[in-house]
N, C-alpha and C positions, 0 to 999 in steps of 0.2 A: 809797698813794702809791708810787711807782715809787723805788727808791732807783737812782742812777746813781753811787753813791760807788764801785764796782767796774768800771766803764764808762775806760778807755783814754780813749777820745774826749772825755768830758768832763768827766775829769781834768785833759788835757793843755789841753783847750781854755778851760776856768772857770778854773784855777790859774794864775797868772802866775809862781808858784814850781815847780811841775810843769813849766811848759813852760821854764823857765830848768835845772832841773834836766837837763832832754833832754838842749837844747839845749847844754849843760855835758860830759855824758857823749858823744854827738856826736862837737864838739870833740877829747876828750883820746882818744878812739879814730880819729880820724882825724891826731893829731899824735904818739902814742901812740910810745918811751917821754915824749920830751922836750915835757912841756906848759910853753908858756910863759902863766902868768896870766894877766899882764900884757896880751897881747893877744888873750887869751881876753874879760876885761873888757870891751875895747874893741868886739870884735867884735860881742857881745853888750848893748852901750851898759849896762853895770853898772860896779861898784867891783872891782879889784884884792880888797881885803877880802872884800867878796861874795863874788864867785869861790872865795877861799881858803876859805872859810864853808860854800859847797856844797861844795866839794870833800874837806873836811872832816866831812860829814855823811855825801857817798856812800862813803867809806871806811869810815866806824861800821857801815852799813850792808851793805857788805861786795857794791856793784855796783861798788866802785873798787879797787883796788890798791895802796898805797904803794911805790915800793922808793930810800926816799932825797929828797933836796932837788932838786922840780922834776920830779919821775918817776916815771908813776903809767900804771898799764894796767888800761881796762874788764875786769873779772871776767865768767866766765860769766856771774851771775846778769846784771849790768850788761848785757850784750848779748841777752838776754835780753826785759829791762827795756827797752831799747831797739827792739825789734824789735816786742814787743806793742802799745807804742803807737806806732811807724810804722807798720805794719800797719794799724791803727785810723785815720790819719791817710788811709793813702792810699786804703782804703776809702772813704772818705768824699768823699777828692777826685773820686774816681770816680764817686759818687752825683751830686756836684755838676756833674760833665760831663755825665754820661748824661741824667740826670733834669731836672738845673735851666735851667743853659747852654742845653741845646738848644733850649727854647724861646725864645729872645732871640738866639741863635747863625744867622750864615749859614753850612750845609754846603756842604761843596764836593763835585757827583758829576760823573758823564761824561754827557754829553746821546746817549741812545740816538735821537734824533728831532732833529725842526727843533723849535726852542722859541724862544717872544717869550716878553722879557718882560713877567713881571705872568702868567705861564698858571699853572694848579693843573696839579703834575707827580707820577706817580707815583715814589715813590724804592723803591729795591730793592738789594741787596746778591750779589753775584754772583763766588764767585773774588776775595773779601777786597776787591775796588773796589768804591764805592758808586757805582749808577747812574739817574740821571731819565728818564721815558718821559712817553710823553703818555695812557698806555696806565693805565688804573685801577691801584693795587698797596694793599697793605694800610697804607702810611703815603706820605701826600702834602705838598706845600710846595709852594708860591710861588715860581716862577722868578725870578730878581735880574738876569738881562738875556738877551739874546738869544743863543744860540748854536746850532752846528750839530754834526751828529753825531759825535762822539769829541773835542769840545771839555770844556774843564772850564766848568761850571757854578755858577752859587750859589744855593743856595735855602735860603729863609729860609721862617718859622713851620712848622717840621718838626711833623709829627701824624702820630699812630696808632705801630705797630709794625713796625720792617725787621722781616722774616724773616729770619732766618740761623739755623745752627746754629754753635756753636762748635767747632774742629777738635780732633781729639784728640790727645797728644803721647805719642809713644813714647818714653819714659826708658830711657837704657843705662847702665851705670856700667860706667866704665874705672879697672885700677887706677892707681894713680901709677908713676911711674918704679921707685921704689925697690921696690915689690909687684910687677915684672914691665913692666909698662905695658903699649901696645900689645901687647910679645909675648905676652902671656897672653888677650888676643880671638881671637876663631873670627871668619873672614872671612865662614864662610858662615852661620854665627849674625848679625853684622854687616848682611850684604847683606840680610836677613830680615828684621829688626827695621826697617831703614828701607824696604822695598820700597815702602810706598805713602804715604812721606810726601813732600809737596810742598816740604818745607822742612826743612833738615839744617843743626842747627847742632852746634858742636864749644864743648868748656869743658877748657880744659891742652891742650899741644901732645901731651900722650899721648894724646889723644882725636884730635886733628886726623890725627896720623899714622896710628892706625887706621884712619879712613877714607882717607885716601890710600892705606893698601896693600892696602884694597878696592876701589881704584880712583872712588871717590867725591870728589868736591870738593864742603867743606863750604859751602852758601850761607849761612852768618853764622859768622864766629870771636869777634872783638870785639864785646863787650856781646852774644852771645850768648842768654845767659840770657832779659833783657827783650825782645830781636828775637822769639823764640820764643813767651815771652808774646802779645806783641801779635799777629803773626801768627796764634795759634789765637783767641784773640778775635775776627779777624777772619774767622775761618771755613777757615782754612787745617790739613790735617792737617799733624804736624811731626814730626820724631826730633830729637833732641837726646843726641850723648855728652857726659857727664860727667863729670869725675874723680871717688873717692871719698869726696877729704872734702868734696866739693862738694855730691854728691847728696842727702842728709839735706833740708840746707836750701832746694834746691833744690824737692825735692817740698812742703814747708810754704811754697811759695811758690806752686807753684799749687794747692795745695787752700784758701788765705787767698782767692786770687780765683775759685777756684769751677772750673777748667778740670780735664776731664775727663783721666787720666793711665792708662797700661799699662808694666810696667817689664818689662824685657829680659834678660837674661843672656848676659852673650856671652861667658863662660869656659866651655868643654867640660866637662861632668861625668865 
């Protein structure tokens, strides 16, 4: 018999005390130092006492912090703790769009042809837009109404397999301000590193500004990070600088969802 007592996923998900506990640690790292119970309880539709009960426990346990009445900061392990089963959660979410959803889901692609609806279309993926033809492809669906070419479309009982590959992302790390920043990048290391990506995002304005004084405009600053993700999912190759204390985590972010990475150097040896 398979034991799942080590499984994230079905910890957080069978446990209604696991998933309170998350959802607890969470919380106090996002209000972090100053947790107010009280409206932790509320948030969470539990007791004031509760609250202080976990909160109590994850300090024993040493993923919380005390420092004082009302003020308490996730520990490493805590974030830690936290990150393994988000991980495991959004995994999952994941499965449940790709796999499940789609079958009951209408997609949205561009009509490459004239289409009626009610036609069996072929779908296909092309430069991260998904596209319907009338033309055979290796995964088809059911038109949802009529349109013409470079119209958006819907099509519904998706079947078989898009083609795609997924893009690969060039990881640079830049140090922080106080390490130099920008001025410690090589431009023509820089210009190298992103020459053949389609999509250049920036993480710390010391990243930003390195590519502006290689004369590049970063197409993602804000939320960067997930832009980047999704884009190479979607088949797009990418560059992405980084600050340092960003990159760690960063790369354990995409090898959680599987996207292929090459890491850069852009300070001269």
């Amino acid at each position: 018999m398979t034991d799942f007592t080590d499984d994230p996923l079905y910890v957080i998900l069978r446990s209604k005390r696991e998933a309170t506990r998350f959802q607890i640690l969470v919380e106090i790292a996002e209000h972090q130092p100053a947790v107010r119970q009280q409206e932790v309880a509320a948030k969470l539709g539990v007791t004031p006492q509760a609250v202080s009960e976990y909160i109590r426990e994850l300090v024993d346990e040493g993923l919380v912090a005390a420092h004082g009445r009302g003020r308490y900061e996730v520990t490493k392990s805590g974030i830690e703790w936290v990150l393994r089963h988000a991980e495991a959660l959004e995994a999952y979410a994941r499965h449940i769009n790709r796999d499940v959803i789609q079958q009951v889901a209408v997609w949205t692609a561009i009509a490459r042809d004239d289409i009626r609806k009610g036609d069996t279309v072929g779908v296909f993926m092309q430069d991260g837009w998904l596209y319907a033809t009338r033309e055979e492809q290796s995964a088809t669906g059911l038109a949802t109404m009529d349109a013409a070419p470079g119209e958006d479309l819907g099509v519904a009982q998706l079947n078989g397999i898009i083609q795609h590959e997924e893009g690969l992302v060039h990881v640079c790390k830049v140090p922080r301000v106080e390490r130099g920043g920008s001025r410690q990048v090589s431009t023509d290391l820089l210009r190298e590193a992103v020459r053949d990506a389609e999509m250049v995002g920036a993480v710390g304005l010391e990243s930003y500004v390195a590519l502006r004084k290689a004369g590049i405009e970063p197409d993602m600053f804000f939320g960067s990070r997930e832009g980047v993700v999704e884009a190479a999912f979607h088949g797009r190759e990418c560059a992405i600088l980084i600050v340092d204390e960003e990159f760690t985590d960063f790369l354990k972010r995409l090898e959680t969802v599987g996207l292929t990475y090459t890491i850069h150097d852009l300070i001269p040896s």
